[in-house]
C-alpha positions, 0 to 999 in steps of 0.5 A: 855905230855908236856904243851902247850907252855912249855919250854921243847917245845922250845927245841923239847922235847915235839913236837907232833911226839916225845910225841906221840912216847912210851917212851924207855930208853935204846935203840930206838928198840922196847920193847920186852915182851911177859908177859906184853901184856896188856899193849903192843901197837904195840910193844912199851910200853905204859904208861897209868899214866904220869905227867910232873913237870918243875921246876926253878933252885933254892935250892927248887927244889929238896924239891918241886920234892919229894913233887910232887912225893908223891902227885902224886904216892898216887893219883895214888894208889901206895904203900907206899914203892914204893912212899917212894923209888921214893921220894929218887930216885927223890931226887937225880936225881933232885939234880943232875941236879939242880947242873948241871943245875947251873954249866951252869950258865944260868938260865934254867928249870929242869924237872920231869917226872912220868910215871907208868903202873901197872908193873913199875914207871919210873922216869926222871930228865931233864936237859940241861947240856951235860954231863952225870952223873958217878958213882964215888968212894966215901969214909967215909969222902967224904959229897957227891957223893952217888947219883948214889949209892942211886939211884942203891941200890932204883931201879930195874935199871936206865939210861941216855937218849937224849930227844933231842940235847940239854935235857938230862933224868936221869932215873930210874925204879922201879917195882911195886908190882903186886896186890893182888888176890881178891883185889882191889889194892895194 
């Protein structure tokens, strides 16, 4: 959920209709599964952990992002190495939208959302740019453009989506090692 009066609920991101609707990535149809069951609410996918970090359009950003995600994936028990993959994923989706977000040349917010159940962490970068990010062709001598590449080689998959006509996410998914048997978490 948003905060109240935040930003992000100027632009329609946050209204109660759309908040209380499950979170989809690919497509609006619903999510299909039949081995997770449990956490399966009409059809949808809930996510039963989810935090919300908005932040400025400043060269911190990215460096304030990783430290939230630490903070808040420990806090919700999660493993050390899927903490460390979503700090890198995190890393770069919030870079791209920094350098999107300052290419607009208005001083508009970036956000981070953190969403978990006991199978998959999804991460989202919004931003307000109306362009979508590429996977571009990088070579050795090139000092940028790996992000997507990073982003691929972290995560189970990732994707763009429309939060609404002006907000975009880059996300991305990374599965959650099942717990062990007999014990009390990861």
């Amino acid at each position: 959920m948003c905060p109240p009066n935040s930003w992000w609920s100027t632009l329609g991101v946050c209204n109660r209709e759309r908040m209380g609707k499950p979170t989809t990535w690919s497509t609006p149809a619903r999510v299909r599964r039949t081995h997770d069951e449990g956490m399966l609410v009409g059809g949808y996918l809930r996510w039963p952990l989810v935090r919300l970090l908005e932040l400025g359009p400043n060269p911190a950003a990215p460096a304030c992002a990783r430290l939230y995600t630490k903070t808040v994936l420990a806090a919700w028990g999660l493993p050390r190495d899927t903490i460390v993959d979503a700090e890198t994923c995190v890393s770069e989706t919030i870079t791209n939208a920094l350098r999107a977000t300052l290419a607009l040349g208005e001083l508009l917010p970036i956000g981070l959302r953190l969403l978990a159940n006991t199978e998959r962490l999804v991460t989202e970068a919004w931003d307000c740019h109306p362009g979508v990010p590429v996977v571009r062709p990088v070579t050795l001598d090139d000092e940028g453009g790996r992000g997507l590449a990073v982003i691929e080689a972290y995560s189970n998959r990732w994707g763009v989506r429309r939060l609404s006509p002006r907000v975009k996410a880059v996300w991305c998914e990374l599965l959650v090692p099942p717990i062990r048997p007999g014990g009390t978490g990861w």
